[in-house]
Residue, then its C-alpha position, 0 to 999 in steps of 0.5 A: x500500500x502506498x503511503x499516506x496521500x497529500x494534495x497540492x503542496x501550495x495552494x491554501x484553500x481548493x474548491x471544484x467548480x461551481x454547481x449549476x445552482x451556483x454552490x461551491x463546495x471546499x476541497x478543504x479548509x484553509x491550511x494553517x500556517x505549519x502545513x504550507x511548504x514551497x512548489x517543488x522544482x529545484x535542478x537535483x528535482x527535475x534531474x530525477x524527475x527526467x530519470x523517473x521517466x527515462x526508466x519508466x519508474x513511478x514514486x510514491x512522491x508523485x503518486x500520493x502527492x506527497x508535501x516533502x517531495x522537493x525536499x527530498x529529491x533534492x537530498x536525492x532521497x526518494x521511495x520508489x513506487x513498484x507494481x505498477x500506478x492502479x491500485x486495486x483497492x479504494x482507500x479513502x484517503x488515498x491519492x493513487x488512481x484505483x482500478x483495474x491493473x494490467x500485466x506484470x512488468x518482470x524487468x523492473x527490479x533491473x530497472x529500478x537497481x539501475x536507477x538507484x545506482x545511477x542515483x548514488x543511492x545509500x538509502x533506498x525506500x520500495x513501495x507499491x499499489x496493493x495488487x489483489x489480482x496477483x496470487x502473492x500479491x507482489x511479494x515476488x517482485x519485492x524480493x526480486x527488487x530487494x536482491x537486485x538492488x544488493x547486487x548492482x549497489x551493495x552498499x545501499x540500505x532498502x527499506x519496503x513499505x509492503x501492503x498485507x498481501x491478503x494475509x498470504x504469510x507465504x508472500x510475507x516469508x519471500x519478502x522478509x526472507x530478501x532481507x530489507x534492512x525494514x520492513x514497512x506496514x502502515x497501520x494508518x488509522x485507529x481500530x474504530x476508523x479504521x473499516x471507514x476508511x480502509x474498506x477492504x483491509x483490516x485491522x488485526x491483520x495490519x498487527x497480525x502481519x507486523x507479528x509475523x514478520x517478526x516470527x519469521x525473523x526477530x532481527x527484523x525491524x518494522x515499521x508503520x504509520x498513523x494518519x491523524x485527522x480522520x476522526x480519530x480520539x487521543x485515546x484511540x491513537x495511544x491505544x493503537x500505539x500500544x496494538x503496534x508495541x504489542x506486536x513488537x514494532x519497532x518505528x513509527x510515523x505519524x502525520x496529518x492527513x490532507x484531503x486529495x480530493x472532493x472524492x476523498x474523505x474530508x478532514x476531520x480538523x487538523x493537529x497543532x504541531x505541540x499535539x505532534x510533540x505530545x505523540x511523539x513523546x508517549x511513543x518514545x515512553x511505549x517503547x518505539x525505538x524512534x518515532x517521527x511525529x510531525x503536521x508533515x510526516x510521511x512514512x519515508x520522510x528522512x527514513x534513513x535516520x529513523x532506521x539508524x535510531x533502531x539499530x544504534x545501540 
């Protein structure tokens, strides 16, 4: 699963055009001030982007609109989105197009490790569009991505953001088995939010599978990621931080979550940067061995900090 979506990254209030009554209806309120970021298009930003396109690769960045896009691709950090750009399933904070996935490109782990060397990569984020219509979900070609990568730049760390394969653990086995230095599974919502906005995932899965993949190898260090803004409690939020830590994950995200469209779920109301703080701080006294709170936080957002935190001693 792609990780969190954002909408434009300028623009402080969006409306879709008037109705023929004359009604206008706001994509979403007026942004506060911690929220708004400058329009990506520094040179090390169109150099990758011209890449991107030249090996026919997608990002998450471009995907799911994500607000530190410029700021990352000019530290040359970007989360490669694998798999295809039509996801399967309709998340309703999501930005990725949902639809009907066409063939399987077997060619693109070479692609992609050509890619990340040419783009000196030491840290290197994978993700993907939930693929039902595959037996293994797409696994295979995680773990086809991870070993290529090693081979063409091995001195490069990879990290996956992996969706719940249907809770296939054989796909989860051939991933975790690649060795990603983290494996990524976002939880993105509390467990009574969760149905709304998630229709076809589910939530003990989401914990199940973060167990598992600890089964299969405890020296793993997982990952995941909470939205807030979708009509969540304070309490709902710490008692899904708790679920993680019971699972014994080891890293998380959270961040604000922006409508990507009128077609999306509205924004429940947005978090003060101090409430970010206050999250962060129960987080680090649960247990998470970091834990990157923040209004603009996504789940790569400077991901090769946060693994660092969880290996240091």
């Amino acid at each position: 699963m792609p990780e969190h979506s954002d909408p434009s990254m300028v623009e402080a209030q969006q409306t879709i055009p008037a109705s023929p009554g004359g009604r206008r209806e706001e994509l979403r309120p007026r942004l506060p001030e911690w929220l708004k970021v400058k329009m990506p298009g520094g040179p090390r930003y169109m150099e990758l982007k011209q890449l991107m396109r030249g090996h026919r690769l997608h990002t998450v960045c471009e995907e799911a609109h994500c607000p530190n896009i410029g700021e990352c691709w000019e530290r040359s950090a970007a989360t490669f989105m694998i798999l295809g750009d039509i996801c399967t399933r309709a998340c309703r904070y999501c930005a990725v197009t949902t639809g009907r996935p066409i063939g399987l490109d077997l060619l693109e782990p070479v692609r992609l490790a050509e890619t990340v060397r040419m783009m000196g990569l030491e840290y290197c984020v994978i993700t993907s569009v939930n693929r039902d219509d595959l037996s293994d979900g797409g696994a295979g070609v995680f773990a086809a991505c991870i070993r290529r990568i090693r081979e063409e730049v091995p001195g490069c760390r990879v990290e996956v953001l992996i969706p719940d394969f249907a809770g296939s653990w054989g796909a989860l086995r051939a991933v975790v088995e690649a060795k990603p230095d983290v494996l990524n599974h976002n939880i993105e919502s509390v467990q009574r939010v969760f149905r709304s906005v998630r229709p076809k995932g589910d939530y003990q899965l989401s914990l199940d599978l973060l167990a598992e993949a600890k089964a299969i190898d405890p020296s793993m260090v997982t990952k995941s990621g909470i939205i807030v803004g979708m009509g969540e409690t304070r309490e709902e939020l710490v008692e899904t931080m708790r679920d993680l830590r019971g699972v014994g994950c080891d890293l998380l995200t959270i961040g604000q979550y922006l409508r990507p469209s009128i077609k999306h779920l509205p924004i429940d109301r947005f978090y003060l940067p101090a409430e970010f703080e206050e999250l962060g701080r129960i987080g680090n006294d649960l247990g998470f061995k970091h834990v990157a709170s923040g209004p603009l936080v996504r789940s790569s957002y400077h991901a090769d900090e946060q693994r660092a935190a969880a290996v240091s001693p």
